[in-house]
C-alpha positions as CSV (number, residue, x, y, z in Angstrom):
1,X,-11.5,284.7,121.9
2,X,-7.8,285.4,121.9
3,X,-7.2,285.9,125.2
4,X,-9.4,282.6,125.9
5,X,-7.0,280.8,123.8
6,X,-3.7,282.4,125.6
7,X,-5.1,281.4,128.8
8,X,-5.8,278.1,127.9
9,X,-2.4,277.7,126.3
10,X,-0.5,278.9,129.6
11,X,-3.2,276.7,131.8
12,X,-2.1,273.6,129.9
13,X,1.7,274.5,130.0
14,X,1.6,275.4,133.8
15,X,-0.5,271.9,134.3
16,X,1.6,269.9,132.7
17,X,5.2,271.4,133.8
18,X,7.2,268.9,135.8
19,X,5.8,266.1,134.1
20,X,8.5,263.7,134.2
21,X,8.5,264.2,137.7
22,X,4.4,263.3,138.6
23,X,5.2,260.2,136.7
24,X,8.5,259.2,137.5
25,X,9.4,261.1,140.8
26,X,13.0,262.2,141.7
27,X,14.4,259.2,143.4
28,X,15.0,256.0,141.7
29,X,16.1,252.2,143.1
30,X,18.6,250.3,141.8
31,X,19.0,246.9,142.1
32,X,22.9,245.4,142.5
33,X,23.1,241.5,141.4
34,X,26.5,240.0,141.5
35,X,27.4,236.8,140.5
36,X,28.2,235.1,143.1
37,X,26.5,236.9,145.8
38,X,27.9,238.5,148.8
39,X,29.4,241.8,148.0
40,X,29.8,244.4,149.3
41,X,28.6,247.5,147.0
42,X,28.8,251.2,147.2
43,X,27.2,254.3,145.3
44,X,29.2,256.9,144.1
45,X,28.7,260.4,142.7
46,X,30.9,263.3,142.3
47,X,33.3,261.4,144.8
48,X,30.6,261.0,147.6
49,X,29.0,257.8,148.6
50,X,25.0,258.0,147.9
51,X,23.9,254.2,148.9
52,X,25.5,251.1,149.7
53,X,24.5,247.2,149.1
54,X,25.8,245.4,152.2
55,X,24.7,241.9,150.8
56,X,24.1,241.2,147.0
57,X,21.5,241.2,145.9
58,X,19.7,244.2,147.4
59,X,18.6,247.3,146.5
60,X,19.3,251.1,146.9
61,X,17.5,254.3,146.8
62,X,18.9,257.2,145.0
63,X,18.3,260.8,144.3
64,X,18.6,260.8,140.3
65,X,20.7,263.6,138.7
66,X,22.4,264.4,135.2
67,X,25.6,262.9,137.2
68,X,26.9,259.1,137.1
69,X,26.9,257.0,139.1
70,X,30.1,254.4,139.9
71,X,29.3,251.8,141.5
72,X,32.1,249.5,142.7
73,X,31.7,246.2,145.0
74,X,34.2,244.3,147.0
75,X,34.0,240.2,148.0
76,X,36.9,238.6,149.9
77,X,38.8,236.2,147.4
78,X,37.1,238.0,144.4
79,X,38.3,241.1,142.6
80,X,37.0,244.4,142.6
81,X,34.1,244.4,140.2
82,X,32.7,248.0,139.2
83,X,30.3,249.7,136.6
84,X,29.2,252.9,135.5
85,X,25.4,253.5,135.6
86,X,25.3,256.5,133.0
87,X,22.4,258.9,133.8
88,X,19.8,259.0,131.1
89,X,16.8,260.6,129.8
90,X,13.4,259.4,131.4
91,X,10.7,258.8,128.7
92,X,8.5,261.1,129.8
93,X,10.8,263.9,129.2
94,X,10.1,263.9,125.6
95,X,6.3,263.9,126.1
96,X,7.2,266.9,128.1
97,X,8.7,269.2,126.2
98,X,6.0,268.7,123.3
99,X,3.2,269.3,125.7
100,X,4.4,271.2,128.8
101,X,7.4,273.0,126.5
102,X,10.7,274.6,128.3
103,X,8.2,275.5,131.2
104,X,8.1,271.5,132.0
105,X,11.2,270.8,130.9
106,X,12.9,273.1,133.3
107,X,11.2,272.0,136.1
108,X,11.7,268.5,135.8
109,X,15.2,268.9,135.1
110,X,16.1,271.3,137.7
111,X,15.0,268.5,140.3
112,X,16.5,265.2,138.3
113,X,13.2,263.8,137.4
114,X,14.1,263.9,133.8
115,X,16.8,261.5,134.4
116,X,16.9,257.8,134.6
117,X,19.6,254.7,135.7
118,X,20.0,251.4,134.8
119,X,17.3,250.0,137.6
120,X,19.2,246.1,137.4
121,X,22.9,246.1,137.4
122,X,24.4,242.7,137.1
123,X,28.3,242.4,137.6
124,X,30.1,238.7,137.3
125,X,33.0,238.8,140.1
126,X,36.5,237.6,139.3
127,X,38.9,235.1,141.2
128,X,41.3,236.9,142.8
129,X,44.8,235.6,142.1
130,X,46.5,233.3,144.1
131,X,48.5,235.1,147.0
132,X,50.4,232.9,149.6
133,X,53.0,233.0,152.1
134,X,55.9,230.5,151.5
135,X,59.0,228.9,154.0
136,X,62.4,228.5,153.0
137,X,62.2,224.3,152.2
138,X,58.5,224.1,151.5
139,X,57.5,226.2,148.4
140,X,53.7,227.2,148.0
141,X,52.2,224.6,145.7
142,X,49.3,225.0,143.7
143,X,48.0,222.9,140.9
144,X,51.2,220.9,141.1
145,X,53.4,224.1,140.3
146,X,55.6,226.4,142.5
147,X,53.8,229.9,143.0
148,X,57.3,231.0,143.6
149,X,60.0,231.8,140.4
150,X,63.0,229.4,141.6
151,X,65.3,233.0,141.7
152,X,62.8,234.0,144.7
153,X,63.4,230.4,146.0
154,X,67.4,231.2,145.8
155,X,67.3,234.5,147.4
156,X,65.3,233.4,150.1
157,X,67.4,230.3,150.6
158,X,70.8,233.2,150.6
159,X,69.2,235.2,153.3
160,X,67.9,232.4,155.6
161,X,71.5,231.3,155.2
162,X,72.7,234.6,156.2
163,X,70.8,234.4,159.4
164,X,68.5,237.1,158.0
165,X,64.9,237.1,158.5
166,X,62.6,235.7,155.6
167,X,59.0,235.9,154.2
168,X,58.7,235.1,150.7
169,X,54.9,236.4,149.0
170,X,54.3,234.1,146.0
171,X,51.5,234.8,143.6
């Protein structure tokens, strides 16, 4: 009866090993949402791109890990937005371990399926600041204000007057 007993017992653990992984698989999609649309976004890991969003809103497939994952997107006029999707536990993992044991738990964690990512990331984009170009006698004007500090204005105005070659950046 003992040996019946063992052999269930080690059935049941070999069955349900890798658990997390029947259920929830190794690979996961993410989906990149900024506000206003339009980015550009990239996937990174350990320094290496894994997926890329050419046009918000979209969606990537990844290979999940115990790593995290930056994500960083880029819009021209906007600043760089970015976000950390931190690499979780899946659900499923804790189920797991009580009925599969460190038999199941090992294998799904050995091929990432015991992890899990944010699946929705939503990032809000930022104005860029103002950067224009400005001539000697017509300051850059925005907003009814001079982008330019009046000492760039004078040194500008010194140089030109020196026959020396001038572009003044305001911002």
């Amino acid at each position: 009866m003992k040996s019946v007993i063992g052999a269930a017992a080690v059935f049941a653990a070999v069955s349900l090993s890798g658990c997390a992984s029947i259920i929830s698989g190794t690979s996961q999609e993410i989906k990149v949402v900024t506000n206003p649309p339009g980015a550009n976004c990239q996937l990174v890991r350990d320094g290496v791109v894994i997926g890329q969003v050419y046009q918000t809103p979209g969606n990537v497939t990844i290979d999940k890990t115990k790593n995290d994952i930056t994500l960083a997107c880029h819009k021209d006029g906007y600043q760089e937005a970015s976000y950390v999707n931190h690499s979780g536990i899946y659900g499923a993992t804790y189920g797991n371990i009580v009925l599969g044991g460190a038999v199941g738990w090992g294998v799904d964690s050995s091929i990432g399926a015991d992890n899990r990512y944010d699946s929705v990331v939503n990032l809000s984009m930022v104005p860029a600041p103002a950067t224009q170009l400005a001539t000697i006698g017509q300051p850059v004007v925005a907003a009814s204000r001079s982008l330019c500090s009046p000492e760039d204005l004078q040194l500008a105005q010194k140089a030109q007057q020196n026959n020396k070659p001038v572009r003044l950046v305001c911002n």
